[in-house]
C-alpha positions in Angstrom: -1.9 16.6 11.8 -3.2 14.0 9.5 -5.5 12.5 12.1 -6.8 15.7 13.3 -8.0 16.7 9.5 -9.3 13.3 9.7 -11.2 13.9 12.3 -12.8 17.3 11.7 -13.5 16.0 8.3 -15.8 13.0 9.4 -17.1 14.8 12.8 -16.9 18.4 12.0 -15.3 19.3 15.1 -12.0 21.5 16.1 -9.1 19.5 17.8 -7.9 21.5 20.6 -4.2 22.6 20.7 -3.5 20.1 23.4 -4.9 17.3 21.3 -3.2 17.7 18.2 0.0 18.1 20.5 -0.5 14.3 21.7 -1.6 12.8 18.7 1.6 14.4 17.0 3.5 12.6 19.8 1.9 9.5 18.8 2.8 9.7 15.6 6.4 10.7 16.1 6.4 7.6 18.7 5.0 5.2 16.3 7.4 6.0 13.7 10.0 5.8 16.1 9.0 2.2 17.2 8.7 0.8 13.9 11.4 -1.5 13.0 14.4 0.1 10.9 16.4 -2.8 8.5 19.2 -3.7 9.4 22.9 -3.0 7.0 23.0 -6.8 5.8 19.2 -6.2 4.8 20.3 -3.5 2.6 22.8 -4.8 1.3 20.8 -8.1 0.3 18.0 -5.6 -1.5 20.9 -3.9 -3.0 22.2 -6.9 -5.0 18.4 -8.4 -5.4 17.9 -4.8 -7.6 21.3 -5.1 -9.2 20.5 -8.9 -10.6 17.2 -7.7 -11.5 18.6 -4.8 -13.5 20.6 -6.8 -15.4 18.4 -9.7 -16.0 16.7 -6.8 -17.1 18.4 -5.2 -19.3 20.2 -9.1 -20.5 16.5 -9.5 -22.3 16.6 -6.0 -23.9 19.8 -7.3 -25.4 18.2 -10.1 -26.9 15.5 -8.1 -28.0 17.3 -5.3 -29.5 20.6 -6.6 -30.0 22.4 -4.1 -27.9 25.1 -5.0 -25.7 24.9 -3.9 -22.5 28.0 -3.6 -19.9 27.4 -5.5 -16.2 27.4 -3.2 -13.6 30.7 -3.8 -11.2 29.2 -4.8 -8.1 26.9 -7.7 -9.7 29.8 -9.3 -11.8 30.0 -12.8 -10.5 33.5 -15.2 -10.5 33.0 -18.3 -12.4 35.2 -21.0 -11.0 37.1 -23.0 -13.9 34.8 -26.4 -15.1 37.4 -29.1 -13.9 36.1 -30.9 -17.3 37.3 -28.2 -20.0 40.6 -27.6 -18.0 41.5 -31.5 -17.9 40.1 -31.8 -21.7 42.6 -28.4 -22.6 45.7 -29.7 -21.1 46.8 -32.2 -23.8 47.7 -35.7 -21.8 51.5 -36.6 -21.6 52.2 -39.0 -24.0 52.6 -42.6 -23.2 56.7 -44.0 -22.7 57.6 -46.2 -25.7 58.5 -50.0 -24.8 61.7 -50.9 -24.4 60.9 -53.3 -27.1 60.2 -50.6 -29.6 63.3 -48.9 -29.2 65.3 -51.6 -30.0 67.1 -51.0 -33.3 67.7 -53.9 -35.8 70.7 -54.2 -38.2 70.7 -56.9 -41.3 73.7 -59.1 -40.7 75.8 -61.0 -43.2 76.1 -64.8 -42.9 74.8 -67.8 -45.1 71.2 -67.2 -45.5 71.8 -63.7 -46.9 72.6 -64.6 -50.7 69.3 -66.7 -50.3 67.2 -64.1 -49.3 68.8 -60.8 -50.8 67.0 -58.9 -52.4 63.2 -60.4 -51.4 60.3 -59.0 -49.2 59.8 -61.3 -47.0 56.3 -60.7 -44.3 56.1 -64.6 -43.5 58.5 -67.3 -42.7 57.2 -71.1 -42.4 59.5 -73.6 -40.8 58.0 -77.3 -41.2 60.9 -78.3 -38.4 62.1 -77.1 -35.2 64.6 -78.3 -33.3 66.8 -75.1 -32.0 66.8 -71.8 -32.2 70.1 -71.3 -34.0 68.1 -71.9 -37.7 65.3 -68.9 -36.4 67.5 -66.6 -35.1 69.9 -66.5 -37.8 67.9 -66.5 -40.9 66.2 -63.4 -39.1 69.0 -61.6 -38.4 69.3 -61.9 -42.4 66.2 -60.5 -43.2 64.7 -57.9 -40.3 65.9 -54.6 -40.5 64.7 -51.6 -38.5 62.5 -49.8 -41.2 60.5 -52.9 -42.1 58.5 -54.6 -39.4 59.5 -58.2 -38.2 58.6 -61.3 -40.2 55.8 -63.8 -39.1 57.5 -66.8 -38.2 55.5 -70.0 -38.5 56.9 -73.1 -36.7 55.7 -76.4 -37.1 56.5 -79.1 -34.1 56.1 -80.9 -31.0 58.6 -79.0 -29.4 58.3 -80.3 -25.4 55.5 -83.1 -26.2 57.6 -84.6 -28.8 58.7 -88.2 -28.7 61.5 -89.1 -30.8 64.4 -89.4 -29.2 66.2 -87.2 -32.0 64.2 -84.6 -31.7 65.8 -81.8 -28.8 63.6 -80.9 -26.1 62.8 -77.2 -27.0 60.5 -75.2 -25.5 57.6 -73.4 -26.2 58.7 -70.3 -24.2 62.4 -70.5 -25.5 61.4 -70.4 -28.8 59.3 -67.8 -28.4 61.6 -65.6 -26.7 64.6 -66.5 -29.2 62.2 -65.2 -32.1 61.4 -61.9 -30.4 64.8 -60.8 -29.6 65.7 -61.1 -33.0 63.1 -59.0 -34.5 60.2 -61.5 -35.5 56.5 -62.4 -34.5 56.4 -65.8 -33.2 53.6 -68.0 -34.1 53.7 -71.3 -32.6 52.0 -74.5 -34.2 52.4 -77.8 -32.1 51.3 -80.4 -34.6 52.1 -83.1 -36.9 53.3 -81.9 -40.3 50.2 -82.8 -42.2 47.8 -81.1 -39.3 50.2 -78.3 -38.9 50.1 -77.3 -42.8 46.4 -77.7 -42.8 45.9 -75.3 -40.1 48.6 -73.3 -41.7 47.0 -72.9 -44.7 43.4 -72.2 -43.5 44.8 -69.6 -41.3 47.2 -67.7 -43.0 47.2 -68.7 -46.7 50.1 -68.8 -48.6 53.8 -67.3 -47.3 56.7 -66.1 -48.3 59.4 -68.2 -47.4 59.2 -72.2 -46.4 62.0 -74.3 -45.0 61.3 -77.6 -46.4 63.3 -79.6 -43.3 61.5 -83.4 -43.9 62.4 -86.1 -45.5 60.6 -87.5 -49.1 58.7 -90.0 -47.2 56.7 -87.0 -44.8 56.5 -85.0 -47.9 55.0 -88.1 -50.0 52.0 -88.1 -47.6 49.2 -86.9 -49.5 47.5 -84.3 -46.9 51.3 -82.7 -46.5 51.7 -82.6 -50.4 48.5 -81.2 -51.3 48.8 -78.2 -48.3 52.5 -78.1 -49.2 50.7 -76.5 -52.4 48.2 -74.1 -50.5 51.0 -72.3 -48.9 53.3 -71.5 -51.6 52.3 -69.0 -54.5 54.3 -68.2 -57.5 56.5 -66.5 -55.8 57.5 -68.2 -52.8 60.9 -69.0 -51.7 61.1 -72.6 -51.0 64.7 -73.6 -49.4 66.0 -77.4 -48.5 69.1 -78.6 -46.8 71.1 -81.0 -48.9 72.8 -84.1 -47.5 75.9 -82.0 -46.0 72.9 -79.3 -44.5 73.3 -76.7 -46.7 70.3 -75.1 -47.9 69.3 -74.8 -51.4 66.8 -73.1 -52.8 64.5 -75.9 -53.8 62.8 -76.0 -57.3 61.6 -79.7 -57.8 58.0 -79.7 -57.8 56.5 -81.9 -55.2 54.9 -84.1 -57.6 57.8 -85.4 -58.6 58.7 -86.2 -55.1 55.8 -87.9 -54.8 56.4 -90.0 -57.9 59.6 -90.8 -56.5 58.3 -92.2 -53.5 55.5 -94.7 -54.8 
């Protein structure tokens, strides 16, 4: 029909019934050929207008402030960021040492009247020859609220030379120390270079085990860092002929005198 108006309206002429009968059959076969879309088309120009609704109406909502709902069907499932799960979850806590756990108890034997009563972070001993001396005066002193002593040794131990002298470790002594609740610090020198490096490292200490005889401790380096590593309040102990120990009050000066 449309053509035929078309045509009478450019040429002027009548379309006969026959005519306007076939091109009405074209036109219903043309319309019959063309190609329809398919149900998966649809469906992907359904959601293309969904997602463009709402990205439409997302920027009215930053425009105007209102809040508008997400239609049902374009509502997408956000799979969890592995990143904000992991960093949610607290971590398990780490297993405490073995070490840490052990529980120290002060014990009673002969160094506790010396040390009662005294906070004690640093222990220098200016001879070793066992660990019997180490092990016991720490039992006396560590206890489980305070945190273990330092304790300084001073000797060859292995490398040594005089006959005397036992042939301790390195490793023993270390091991002695930490299984009764100190900090090891090994210093394998001679008594002057070991009280040197002593008192340029760690200053003065608490506690010193004076275990040499008057002639080391006339030697000028060893009685002027003897000095360096006491302060005024520094317990200075010494074993006496029968190997008690004392505390020790006699100034080295006088020791020194003594000598000469």
């Amino acid at each position: 029909m449309a053509l035929a108006r078309l045509w009478n309206a450019l040429f002027g002429k009548k379309v006969s019934p026959a005519s306007r009968a076939s091109i009405d059959h074209s036109e219903g076969t043309l319309a019959a050929k063309a190609p329809q879309p398919s149900s998966s088309t649809a469906k992907m120009q359904t959601a293309a207008t969904a997602v463009t609704a709402v990205a439409d109406d997302r920027s009215r909502v930053a425009r105007g402030g209102r809040k508008v709902r997400e239609p049902r069907g374009s509502q997408v499932k956000r799979k969890p960021n592995a990143t904000t799960s992991t960093a949610a979850t607290p971590a398990p806590e780490p297993a405490t040492p073995p070490s840490v756990l052990r529980m120290f108890k002060r014990k009673t034997n002969s160094w506790s009247k010396l040390v009662s009563g005294r906070r004690i972070a640093s222990i220098l001993d200016l001879r070793v020859d066992s660990t019997q001396r180490a092990t016991e005066l720490l039992e006396a002193i560590v206890d489980s609220h305070d945190s273990g002593p330092r304790y300084i040794a001073i000797g060859d131990f292995e490398s040594a030379t005089d006959e005397s002298t036992s042939t301790l470790t390195v490793r023993q002594f270390h091991h002695a120390v930490r299984v009764a609740g100190g900090v090891p610090v090994i210093v394998p020198k001679s008594l002057g270079e070991g009280l040197h490096y002593v008192a340029r490292t760690f200053g003065a200490v608490d506690l010193v085990l004076v275990d040499a005889r008057d002639e080391q401790l006339a030697e000028p380096l060893v009685a002027k860092m003897l000095t360096r590593v006491a302060h005024h309040q520094t317990l200075m102990l010494r074993a006496d002929p029968s190997g008690r120990w004392q505390v020790w009050t006699r100034p080295i000066s006088e020791v020194v005198r003594r000598v000469a």
